[in-house]
C-alpha positions as CSV (number, residue, x, y, z in Angstrom):
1,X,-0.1,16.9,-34.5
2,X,-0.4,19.4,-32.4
3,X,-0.7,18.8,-28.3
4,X,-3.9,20.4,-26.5
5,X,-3.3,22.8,-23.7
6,X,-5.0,19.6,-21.8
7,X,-2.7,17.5,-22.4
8,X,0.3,19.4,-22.5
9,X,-0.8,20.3,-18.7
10,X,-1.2,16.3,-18.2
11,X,2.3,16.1,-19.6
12,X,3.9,18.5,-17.3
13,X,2.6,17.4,-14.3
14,X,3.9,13.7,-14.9
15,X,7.6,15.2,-15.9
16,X,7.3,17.7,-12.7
17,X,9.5,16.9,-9.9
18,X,6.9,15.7,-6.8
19,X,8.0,18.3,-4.4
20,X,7.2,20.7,-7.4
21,X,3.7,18.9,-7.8
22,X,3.0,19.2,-4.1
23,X,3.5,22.5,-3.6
24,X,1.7,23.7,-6.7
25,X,-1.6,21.3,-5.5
26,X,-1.0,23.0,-1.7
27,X,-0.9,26.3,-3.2
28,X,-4.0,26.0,-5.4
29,X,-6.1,24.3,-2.8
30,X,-5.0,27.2,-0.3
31,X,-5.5,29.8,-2.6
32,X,-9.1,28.3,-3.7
33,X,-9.3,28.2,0.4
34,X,-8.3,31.6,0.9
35,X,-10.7,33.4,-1.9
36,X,-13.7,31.3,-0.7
37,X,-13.0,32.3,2.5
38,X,-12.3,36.4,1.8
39,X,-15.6,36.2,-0.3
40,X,-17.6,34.7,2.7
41,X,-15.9,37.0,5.2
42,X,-16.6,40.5,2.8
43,X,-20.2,39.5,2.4
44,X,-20.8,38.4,6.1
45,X,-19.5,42.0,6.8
46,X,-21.3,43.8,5.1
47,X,-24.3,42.4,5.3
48,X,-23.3,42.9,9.2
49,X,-23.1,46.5,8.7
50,X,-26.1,46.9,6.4
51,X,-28.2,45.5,9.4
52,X,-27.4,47.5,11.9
53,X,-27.6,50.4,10.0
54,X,-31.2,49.3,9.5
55,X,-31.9,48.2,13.2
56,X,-30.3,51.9,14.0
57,X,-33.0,53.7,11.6
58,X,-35.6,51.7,12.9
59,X,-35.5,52.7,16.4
60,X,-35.0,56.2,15.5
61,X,-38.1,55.9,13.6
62,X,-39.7,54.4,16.5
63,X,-38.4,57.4,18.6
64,X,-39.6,60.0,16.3
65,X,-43.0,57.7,16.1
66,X,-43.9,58.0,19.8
67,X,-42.7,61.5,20.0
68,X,-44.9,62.3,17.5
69,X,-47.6,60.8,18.6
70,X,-48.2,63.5,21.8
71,X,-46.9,66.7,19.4
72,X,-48.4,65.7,15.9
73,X,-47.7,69.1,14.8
74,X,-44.0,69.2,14.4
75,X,-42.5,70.3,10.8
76,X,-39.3,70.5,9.2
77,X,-37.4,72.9,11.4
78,X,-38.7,71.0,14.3
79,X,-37.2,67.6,12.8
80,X,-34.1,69.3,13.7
81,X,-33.8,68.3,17.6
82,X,-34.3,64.3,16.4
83,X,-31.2,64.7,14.1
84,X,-27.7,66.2,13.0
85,X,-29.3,67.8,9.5
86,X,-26.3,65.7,8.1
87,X,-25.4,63.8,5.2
88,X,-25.4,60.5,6.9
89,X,-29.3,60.7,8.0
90,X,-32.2,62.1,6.8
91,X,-35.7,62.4,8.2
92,X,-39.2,62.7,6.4
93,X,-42.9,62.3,8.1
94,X,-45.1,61.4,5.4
95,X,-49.0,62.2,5.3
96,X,-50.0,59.5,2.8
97,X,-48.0,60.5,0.0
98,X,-47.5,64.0,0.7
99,X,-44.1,65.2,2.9
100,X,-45.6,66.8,6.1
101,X,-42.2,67.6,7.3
102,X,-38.9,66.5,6.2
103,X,-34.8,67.4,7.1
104,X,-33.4,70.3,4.9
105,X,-31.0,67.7,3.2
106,X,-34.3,65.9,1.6
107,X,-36.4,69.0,1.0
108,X,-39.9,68.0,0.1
109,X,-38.8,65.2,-2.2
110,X,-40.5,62.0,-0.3
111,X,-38.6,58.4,-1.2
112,X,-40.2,54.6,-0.8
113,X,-40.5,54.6,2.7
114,X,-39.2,50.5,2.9
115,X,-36.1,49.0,0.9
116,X,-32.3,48.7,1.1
117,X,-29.9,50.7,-1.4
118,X,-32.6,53.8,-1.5
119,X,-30.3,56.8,-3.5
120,X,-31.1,60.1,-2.4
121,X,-30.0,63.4,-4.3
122,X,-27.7,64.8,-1.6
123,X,-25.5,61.8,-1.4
124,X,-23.6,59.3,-3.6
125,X,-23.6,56.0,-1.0
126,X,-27.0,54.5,-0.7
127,X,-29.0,54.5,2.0
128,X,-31.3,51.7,4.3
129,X,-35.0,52.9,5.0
130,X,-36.8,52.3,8.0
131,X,-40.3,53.2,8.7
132,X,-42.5,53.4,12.1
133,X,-46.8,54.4,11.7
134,X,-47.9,56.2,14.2
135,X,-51.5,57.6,15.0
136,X,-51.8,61.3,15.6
137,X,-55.2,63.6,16.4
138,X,-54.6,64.8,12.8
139,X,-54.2,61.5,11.6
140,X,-52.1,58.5,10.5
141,X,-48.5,59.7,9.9
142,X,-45.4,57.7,8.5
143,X,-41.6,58.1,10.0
144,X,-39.2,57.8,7.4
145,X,-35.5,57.6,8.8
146,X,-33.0,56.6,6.2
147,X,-29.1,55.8,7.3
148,X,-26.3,55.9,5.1
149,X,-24.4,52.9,4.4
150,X,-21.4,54.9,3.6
151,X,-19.0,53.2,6.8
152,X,-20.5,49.7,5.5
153,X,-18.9,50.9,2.4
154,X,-15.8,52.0,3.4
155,X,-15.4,49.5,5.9
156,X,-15.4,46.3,3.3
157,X,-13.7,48.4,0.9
158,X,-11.0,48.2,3.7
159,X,-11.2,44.8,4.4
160,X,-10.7,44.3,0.4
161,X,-8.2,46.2,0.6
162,X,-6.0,44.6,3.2
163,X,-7.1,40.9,1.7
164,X,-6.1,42.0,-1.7
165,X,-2.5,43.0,-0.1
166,X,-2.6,39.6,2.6
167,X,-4.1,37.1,-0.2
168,X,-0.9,36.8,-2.3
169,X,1.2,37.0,0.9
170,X,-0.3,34.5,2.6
171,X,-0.6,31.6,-0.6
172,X,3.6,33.2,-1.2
173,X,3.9,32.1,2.4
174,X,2.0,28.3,2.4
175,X,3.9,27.9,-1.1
176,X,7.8,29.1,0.4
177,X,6.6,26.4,3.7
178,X,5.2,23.4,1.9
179,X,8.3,23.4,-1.0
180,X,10.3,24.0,2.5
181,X,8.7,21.0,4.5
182,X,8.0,18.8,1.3
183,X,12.1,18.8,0.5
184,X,12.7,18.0,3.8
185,X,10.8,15.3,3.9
186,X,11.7,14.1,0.6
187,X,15.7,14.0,1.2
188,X,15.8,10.9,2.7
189,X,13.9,9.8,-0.3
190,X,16.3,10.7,-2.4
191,X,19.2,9.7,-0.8
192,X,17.6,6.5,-1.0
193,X,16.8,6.5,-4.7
194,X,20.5,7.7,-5.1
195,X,22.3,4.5,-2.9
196,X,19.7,2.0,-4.6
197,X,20.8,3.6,-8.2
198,X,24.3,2.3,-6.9
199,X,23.8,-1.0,-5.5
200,X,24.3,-3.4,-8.6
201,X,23.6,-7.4,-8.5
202,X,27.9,-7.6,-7.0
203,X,26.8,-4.7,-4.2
204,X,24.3,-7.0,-3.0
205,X,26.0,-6.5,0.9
206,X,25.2,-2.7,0.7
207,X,22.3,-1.3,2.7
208,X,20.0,1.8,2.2
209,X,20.5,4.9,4.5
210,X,17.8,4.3,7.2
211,X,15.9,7.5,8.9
212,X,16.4,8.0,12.6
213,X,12.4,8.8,12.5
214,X,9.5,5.6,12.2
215,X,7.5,7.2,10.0
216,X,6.6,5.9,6.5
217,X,9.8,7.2,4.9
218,X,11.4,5.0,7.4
219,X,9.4,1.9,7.3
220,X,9.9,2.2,3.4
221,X,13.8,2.1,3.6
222,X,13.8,-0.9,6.4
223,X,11.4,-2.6,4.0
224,X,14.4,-1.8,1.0
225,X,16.9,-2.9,3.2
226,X,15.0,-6.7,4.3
227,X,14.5,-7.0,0.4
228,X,18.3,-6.5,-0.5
229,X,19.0,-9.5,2.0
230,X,16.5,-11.9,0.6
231,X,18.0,-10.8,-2.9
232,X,21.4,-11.3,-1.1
233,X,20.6,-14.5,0.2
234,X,18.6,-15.8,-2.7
235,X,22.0,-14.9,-4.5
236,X,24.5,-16.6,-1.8
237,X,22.3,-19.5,-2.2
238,X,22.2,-19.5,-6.6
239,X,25.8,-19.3,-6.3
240,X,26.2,-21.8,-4.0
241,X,23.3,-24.3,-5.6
242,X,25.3,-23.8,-8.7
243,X,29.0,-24.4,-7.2
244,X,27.5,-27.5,-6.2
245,X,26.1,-28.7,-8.9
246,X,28.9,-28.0,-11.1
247,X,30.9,-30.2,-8.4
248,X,28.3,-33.2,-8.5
249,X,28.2,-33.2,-12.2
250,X,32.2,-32.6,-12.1
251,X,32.0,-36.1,-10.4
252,X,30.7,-38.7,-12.9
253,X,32.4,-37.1,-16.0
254,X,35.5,-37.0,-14.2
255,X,35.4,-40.4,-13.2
256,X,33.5,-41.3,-17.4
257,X,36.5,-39.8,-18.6
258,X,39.4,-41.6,-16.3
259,X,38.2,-45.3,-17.6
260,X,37.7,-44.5,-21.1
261,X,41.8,-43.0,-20.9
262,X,42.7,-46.1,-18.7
263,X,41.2,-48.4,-21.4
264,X,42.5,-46.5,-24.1
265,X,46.0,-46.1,-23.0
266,X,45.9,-49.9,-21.5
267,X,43.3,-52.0,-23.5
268,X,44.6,-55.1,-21.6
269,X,43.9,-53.8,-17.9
270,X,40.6,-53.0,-18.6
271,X,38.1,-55.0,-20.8
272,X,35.1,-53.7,-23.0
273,X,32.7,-55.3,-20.7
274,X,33.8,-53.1,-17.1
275,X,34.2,-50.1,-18.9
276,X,30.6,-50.2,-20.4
277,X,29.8,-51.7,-16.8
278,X,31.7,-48.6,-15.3
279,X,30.4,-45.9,-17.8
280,X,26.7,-47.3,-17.7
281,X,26.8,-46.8,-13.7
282,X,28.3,-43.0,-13.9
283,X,25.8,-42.3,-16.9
284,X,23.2,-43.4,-14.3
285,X,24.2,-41.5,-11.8
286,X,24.4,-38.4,-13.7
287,X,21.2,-38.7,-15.2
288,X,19.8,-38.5,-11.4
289,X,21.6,-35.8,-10.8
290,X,20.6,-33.7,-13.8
291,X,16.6,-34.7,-12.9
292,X,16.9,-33.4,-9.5
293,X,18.3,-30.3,-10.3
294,X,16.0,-29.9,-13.6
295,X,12.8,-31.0,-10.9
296,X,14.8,-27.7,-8.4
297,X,15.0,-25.8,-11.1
298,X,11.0,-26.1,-11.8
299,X,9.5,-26.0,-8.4
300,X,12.0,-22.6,-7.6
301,X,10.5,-21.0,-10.7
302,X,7.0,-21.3,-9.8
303,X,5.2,-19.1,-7.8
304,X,2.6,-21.2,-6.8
305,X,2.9,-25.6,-7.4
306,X,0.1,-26.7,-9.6
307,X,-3.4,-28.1,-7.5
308,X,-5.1,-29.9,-10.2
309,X,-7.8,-31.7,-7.8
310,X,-7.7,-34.3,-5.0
311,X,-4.9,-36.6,-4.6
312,X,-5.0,-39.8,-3.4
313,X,-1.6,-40.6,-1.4
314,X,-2.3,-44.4,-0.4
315,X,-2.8,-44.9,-4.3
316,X,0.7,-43.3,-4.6
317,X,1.7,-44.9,-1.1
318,X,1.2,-48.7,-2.8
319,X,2.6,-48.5,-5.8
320,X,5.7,-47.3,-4.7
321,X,5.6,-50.0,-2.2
322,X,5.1,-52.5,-4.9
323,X,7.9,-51.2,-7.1
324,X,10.3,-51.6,-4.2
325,X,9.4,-55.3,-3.6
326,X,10.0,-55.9,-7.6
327,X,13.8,-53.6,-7.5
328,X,14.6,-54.9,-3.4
329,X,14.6,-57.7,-1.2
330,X,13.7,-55.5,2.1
331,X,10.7,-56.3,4.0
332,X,8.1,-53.3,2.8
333,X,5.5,-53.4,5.8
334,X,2.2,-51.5,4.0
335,X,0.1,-52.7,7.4
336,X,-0.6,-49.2,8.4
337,X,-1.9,-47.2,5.1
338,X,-5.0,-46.0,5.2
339,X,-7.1,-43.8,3.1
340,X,-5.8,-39.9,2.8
341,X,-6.2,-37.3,0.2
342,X,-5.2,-33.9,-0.3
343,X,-5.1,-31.1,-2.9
344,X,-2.2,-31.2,-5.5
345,X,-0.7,-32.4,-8.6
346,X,-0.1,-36.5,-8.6
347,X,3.1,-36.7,-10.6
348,X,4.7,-33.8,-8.2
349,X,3.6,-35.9,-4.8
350,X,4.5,-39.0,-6.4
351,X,7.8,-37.7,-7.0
352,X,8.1,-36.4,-3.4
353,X,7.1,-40.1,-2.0
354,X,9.2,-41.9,-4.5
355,X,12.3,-39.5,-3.3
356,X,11.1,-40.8,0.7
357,X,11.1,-44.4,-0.1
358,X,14.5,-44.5,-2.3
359,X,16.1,-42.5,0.8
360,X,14.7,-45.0,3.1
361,X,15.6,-48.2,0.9
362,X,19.1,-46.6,0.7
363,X,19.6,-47.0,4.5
364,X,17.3,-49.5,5.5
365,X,18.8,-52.9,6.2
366,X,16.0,-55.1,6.4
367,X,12.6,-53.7,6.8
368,X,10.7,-50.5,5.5
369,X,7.8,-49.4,6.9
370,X,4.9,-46.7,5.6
371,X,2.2,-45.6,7.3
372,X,-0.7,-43.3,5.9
373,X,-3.8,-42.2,8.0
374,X,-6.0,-39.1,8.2
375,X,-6.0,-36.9,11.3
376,X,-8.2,-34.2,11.9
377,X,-7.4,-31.4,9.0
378,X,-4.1,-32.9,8.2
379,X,-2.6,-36.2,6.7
380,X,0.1,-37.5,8.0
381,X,2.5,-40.2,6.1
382,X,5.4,-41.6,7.9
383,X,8.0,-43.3,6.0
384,X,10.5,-45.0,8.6
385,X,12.7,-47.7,7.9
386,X,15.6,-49.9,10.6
387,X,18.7,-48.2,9.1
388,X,21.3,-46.7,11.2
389,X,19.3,-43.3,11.9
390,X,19.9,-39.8,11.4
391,X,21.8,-37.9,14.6
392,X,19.5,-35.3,16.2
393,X,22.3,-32.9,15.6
394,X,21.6,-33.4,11.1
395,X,18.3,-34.0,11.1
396,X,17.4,-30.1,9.8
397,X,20.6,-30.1,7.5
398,X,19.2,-33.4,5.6
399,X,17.0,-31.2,3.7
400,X,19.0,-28.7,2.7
401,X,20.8,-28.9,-0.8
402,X,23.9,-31.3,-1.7
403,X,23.7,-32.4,1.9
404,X,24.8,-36.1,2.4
405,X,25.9,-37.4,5.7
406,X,27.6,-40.1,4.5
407,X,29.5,-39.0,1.5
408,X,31.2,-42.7,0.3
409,X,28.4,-44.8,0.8
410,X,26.0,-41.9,-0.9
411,X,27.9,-41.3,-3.5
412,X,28.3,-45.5,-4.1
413,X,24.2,-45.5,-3.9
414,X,23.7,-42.8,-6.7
415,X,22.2,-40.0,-3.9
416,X,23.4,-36.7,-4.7
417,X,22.0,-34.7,-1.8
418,X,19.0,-33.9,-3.6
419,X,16.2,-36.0,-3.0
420,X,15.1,-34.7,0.6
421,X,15.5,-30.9,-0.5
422,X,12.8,-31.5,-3.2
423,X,10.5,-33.5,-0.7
424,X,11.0,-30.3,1.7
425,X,10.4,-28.0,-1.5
426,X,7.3,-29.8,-2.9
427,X,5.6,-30.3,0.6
428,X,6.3,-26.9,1.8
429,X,4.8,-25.3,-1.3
430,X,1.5,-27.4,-0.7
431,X,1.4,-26.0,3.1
432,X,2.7,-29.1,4.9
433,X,5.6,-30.1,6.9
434,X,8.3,-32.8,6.3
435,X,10.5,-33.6,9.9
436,X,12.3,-36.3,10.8
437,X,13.1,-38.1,14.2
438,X,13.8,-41.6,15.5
439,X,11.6,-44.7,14.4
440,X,9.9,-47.8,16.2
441,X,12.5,-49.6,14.2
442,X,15.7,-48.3,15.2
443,X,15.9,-46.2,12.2
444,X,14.9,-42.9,10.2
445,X,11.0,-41.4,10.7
446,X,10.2,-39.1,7.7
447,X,7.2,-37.7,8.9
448,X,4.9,-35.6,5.9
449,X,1.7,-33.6,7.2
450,X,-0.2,-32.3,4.4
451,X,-3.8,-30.4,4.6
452,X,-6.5,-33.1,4.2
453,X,-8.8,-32.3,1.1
454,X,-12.4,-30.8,2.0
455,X,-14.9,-31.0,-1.6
């Protein structure tokens, strides 16, 4: 098949380097510019010129007309004093149709006495007519005076002449200036293009060349360089989330695999009964563990957390209340739930609440308490509980990954440092808050403010 001009045009300009593109566009626009413009200028002079040759040979015909008018008998050797007998001018005084008197280079030969571009027999150029009646004692005469248009000739010929020589100059000159300007501009685009080419997902640290000027160029490479640290970051933090995990999971194999030698290597120390005991409690543990990473994993990999209708938290609130009077002998106090619903998915705020209450049943001692209530556009669930308390000093590091401020009793509880990173993740990606701060009971306040549902 074989390509249209069209579309081999289409071709070349997508291939063509921009600078290229530009200047081509600047110097067809110019150029289109510049023609439009020489074409408007040439006509606007010459029909300059044409007009006041015509106002010129009508006021010589109004001269001749009122000198006529007191000496009607004047004839062609008299028409002498009004002109030069030239080849630029001529001069006829008509009778009717008949010449009464006319310049020698016109002879008898009378012409329209009105119109533009009148040729006459002595002279090549063309010439504008003007008339003037006057009213003698012999009768109505005519004055015919007819100007050559030879300097509007030769004066747009000119002014072709020196366009046709300044045209190509002047589009040579915007084209030189615009490839000029436009690879100026440009270099810092390049040398951008050429460091980013480099960076590689191990050159993470390296930044892009930043402009001294704020333009757009500039504001484009600070914009590069604030999206290489997220990517940095987001990296620090994969590598770190994974070092971690590997450690946690590390943990409960480790620990699988030391009892089943022990009880293999000394079947006596060890009976059937606390290794399955032993095993059973690690295989737990690690089952958490892979849950919450798999429930990380899921919630980092979605742009936006489901919202499948309203949500009723108290619903939630309740049952998980219920389910830690069946599993726990603490005191769950329930007093203070109230209606609240929001927007979201129920089995990813369940899972949220569930993590709140497990954290607060690890460190309570004797009492939980859970309190739900609508204010204004928000609602607002505190989960607080008469443990020992979180210091001021840890309460924003609880909800950051693998944190645990008590690593042996943690670790003896099955927590792995998970649970209150995915109530921060799952309530942050539904536009609320999660804090925490001191209770009524001596304890832990998990405080959760989620928009209120409007339908």
């Amino acid at each position: 098949m074989v390509a249209s001009p069209r579309t081999g045009k289409r071709r070349l300009l997508r291939v063509a380097p921009l600078r290229l593109r530009i200047t081509a566009v600047a110097v067809v626009v110019v150029g289109l510019a510049l023609a439009a413009g020489s074409g408007l200028l040439v006509q606007q002079l010459r029909t300059s010129l044409i007009d006041t040759a015509a106002s010129n040979a009508k006021l010589r015909a109004g001269s001749i007309a009122t000198a006529l008018a007191g000496n009607p008998n004047v004839d062609s050797a008299a028409l002498s004093t009004f002109g030069d007998d030239d080849e630029d001018e001529f001069i006829q005084i008509l009778q009717g149709a008949r010449v009464v008197a006319s310049t020698a280079n016109m002879a008898d030969e009378p012409v329209s006495p009105t119109g533009d571009n009148v040729d006459v027999p002595f002279d090549s150029d063309s010439f504008v007519v003007a008339r003037a009646d006057v009213t003698t004692s012999d009768g109505p005469r005519t004055v015919v005076v007819g100007a050559s248009l030879e300097d509007a000739r030769d004066a747009t010929g000119s002014l072709i002449g020196l366009l046709l020589i300044g045209f190509p100059a002047m589009v040579l000159v915007v084209g030189a200036v615009t490839w000029f300007v436009v690879g100026r501009t440009l270099a810092p685009v390049d040398r951008i293009r050429r460091e980013a080419d480099e960076i590689g997902a191990a050159q993470l640290h390296r930044r892009l060349p930043e402009p001294a000027r704020h333009d757009e160029i500039g504001r484009l490479a600070d914009t590069m360089n604030r999206m290489l640290d997220r990517l940095d970051q987001g990296q620090k933090q994969q590598r770190q989330f994974v070092s971690d995990a590997a450690h946690e999971l590390r943990s409960p194999i480790a620990s699988i695999k030391q009892n089943v030698e022990v009880a293999a290597a000394y079947p006596d120390q060890l009976s059937a009964a606390e290794l399955a005991e032993t095993v059973l409690a690690e295989s737990v543990r690690l089952e958490r563990l892979v849950s919450a990473l798999l429930s990380l994993a899921r919630l980092d990999e979605r742009d936006a957390p489901p919202s499948d209708g309203p949500v009723d938290l108290d619903d939630i609130v309740f049952e998980e209340a219920q389910r830690l009077r069946h599993t726990t002998p603490l005191r769950i106090d329930v007093t203070g739930v109230s209606a609240g619903r929001v927007a979201g998915d129920t089995s990813l705020l369940t899972q949220a609440i569930r993590n709140l209450v497990d954290n607060a049943q690890r460190h309570a001692a004797t009492t939980i308490a859970l309190t739900l209530a609508e204010s204004g556009s928000t609602v607002v669930l505190d989960v607080e509980d008469d443990g020992p308390g979180i210091p001021a000093r840890d309460r924003l590091r609880v909800f950051e990954r693998f944190v645990r401020l008590d690593e042996a009793r943690a670790r003896d509880d099955g927590g792995s440092g998970l649970g209150l990173a995915i109530v921060d993740t799952i309530v942050t990606a539904y536009g609320g808050t999660v804090v925490v701060s001191g209770g009524r009971l001596g304890g832990a306040l998990l405080r959760v403010q989620l928009p209120r549902f409007v339908g």
